[in-house]
C-alpha positions as CSV (number, residue, x, y, z in Angstrom):
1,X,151.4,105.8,23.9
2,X,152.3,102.1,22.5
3,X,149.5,100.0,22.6
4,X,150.0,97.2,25.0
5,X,148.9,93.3,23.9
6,X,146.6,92.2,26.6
7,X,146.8,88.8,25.5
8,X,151.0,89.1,26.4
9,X,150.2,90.5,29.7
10,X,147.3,87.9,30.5
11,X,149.7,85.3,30.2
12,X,152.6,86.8,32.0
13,X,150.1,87.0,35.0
14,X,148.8,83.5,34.5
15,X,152.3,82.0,34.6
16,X,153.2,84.2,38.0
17,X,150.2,82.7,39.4
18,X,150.6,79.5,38.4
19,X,154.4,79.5,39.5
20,X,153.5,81.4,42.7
21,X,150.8,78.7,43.1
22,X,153.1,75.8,42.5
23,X,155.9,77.3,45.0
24,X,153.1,77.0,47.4
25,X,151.9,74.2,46.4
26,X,155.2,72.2,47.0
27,X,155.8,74.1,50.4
28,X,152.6,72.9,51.4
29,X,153.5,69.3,50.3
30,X,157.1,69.5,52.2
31,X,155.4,70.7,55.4
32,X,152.8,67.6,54.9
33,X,155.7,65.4,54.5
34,X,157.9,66.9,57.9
35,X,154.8,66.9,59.6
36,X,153.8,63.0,58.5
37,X,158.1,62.0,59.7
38,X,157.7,64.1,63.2
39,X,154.5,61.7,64.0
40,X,156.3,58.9,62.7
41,X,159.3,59.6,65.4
42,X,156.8,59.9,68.1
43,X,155.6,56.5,67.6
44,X,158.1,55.0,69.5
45,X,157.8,57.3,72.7
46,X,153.7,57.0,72.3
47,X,153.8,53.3,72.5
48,X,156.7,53.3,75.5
49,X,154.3,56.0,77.8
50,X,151.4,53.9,76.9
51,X,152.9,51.0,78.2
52,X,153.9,52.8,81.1
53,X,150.6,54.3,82.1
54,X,148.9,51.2,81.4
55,X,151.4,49.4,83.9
56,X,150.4,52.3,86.5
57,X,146.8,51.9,86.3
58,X,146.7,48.3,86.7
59,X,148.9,48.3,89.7
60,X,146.4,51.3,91.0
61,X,143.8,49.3,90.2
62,X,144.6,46.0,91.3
63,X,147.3,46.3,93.9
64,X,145.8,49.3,95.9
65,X,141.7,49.2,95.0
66,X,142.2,52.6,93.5
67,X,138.7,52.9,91.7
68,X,138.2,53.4,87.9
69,X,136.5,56.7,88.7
70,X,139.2,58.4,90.3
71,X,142.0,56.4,87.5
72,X,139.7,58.1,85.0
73,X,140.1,61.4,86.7
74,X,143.3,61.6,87.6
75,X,144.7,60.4,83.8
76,X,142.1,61.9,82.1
77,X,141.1,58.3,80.2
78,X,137.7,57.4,80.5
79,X,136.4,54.8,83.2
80,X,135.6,52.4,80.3
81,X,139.3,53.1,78.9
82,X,140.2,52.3,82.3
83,X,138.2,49.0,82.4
84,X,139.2,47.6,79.3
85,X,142.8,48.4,79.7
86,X,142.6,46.8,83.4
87,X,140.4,43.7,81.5
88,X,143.1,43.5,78.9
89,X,145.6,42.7,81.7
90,X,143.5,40.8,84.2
91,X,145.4,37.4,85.8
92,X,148.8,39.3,84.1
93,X,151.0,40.8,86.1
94,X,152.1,43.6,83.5
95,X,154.0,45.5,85.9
């Protein structure tokens, strides 16, 4: 039997690992990227339904004495979400 240089076959293993490594590496890093664009486009729809449900609860709240308890319950804000979104909008008809 030939005798087989370990030192040869160390360093083909090390540069399969490191390869292998660096192909996951960079999938990993283009994932993080997709991921970091798909939350950028939901910015836009985030801030449009926030809007929205801000103009909802300050109707409820104002218009039709619907309490900050039952807001909080039914969007699943807290009540002092509720009354800072309702104090944020006080004397301003935002809806």
């Amino acid at each position: 039997m030939e005798d087989i240089d370990i030192s040869v076959l160390d360093n083909m293993i090390e540069k399969h690992v490191v390869e292998d490594d660096d192909a996951e590496k960079n999938k990993l890093l283009a994932g993080l990227s997709e991921a970091k664009q798909e939350l950028d486009n939901l910015q836009g729809p985030i801030r449009d339904y926030t809007f929205i449900r801000n103009e909802l609860v300050c109707k409820l709240y104002y218009e039709f004495g619907v309490s900050a308890i039952a807001l909080s319950n039914l969007s699943g804000l807290s009540r002092q979400m509720i009354h800072k979104i309702v104090k944020e909008n006080d004397g301003e008809k935002i809806y």
